[in-house]
N, C-alpha and C positions, 0 to 999 in steps of 0.2 A: 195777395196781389192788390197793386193800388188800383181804383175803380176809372181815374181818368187813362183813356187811350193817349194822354201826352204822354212822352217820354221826357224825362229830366233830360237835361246835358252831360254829356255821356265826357264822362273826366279822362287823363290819362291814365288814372288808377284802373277805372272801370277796363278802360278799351284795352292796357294789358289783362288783366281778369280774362276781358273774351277771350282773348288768343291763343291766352293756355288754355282752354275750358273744351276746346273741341276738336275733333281726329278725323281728319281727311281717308274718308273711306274709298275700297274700290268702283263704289256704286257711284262716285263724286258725290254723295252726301257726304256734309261736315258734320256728324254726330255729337252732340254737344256730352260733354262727360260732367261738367259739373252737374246742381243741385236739378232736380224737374219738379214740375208741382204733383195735384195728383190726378190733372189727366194727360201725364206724360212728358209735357213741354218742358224745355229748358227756362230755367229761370235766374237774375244773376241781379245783384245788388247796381244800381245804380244812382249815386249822389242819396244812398240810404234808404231809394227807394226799390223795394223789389220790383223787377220787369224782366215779360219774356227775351229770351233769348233771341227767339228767332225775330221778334220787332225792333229790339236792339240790332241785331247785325242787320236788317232791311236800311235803320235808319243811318248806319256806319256806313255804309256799301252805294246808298240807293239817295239819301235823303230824309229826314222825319218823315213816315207816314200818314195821309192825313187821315183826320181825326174819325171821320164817319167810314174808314175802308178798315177790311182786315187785311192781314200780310198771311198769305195762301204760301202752300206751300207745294208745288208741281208733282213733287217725288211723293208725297202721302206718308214724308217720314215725320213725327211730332218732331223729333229729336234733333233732325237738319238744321242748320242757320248757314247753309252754303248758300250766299247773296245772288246766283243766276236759278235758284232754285225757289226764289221769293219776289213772290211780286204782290199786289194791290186789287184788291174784289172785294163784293161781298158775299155773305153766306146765302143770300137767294140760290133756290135751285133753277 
């Protein structure tokens, strides 16, 4: 996984990639089917570099997320990248 929170610019290549990559569940999570790292998340080549999934579809859907917030995810599923299901926090409890 690359260390900076930027995300490259996310190509037409890449953004088809997403859109196969994930299956609209009955729970409205979008269950990401391709690659995940190893603690569970989706993960998807972008402009070469590896990045999560679910940060990539925040920044498709929502925006680039900035740099000092995580992209949360409501449903508690790693696997989701459904864009009303992600939003911006951080890991303070």
């Amino acid at each position: 996984m690359h260390k900076s929170r930027e995300l490259p610019i996310i190509t037409p290549a890449a953004l088809a990639r997403f859109r196969r990559s994930y299956q609209k569940m009955p729970s409205n999570c979008w269950e990401w089917r391709g690659p995940k790292n190893s603690d569970g998340y989706g993960v998807i080549q972008v402009a070469g570099v590896r990045c999560q999934a679910h940060r990539v579809s925040y920044a498709i859907f929502h925006g680039p997320p900035p740099l000092h917030l995580t992209v949360m995810h409501s449903c508690d599923n790693r696997k989701c990248v459904n864009p009303s299901h992600l939003s911006v926090g951080t890991q303070g409890r």
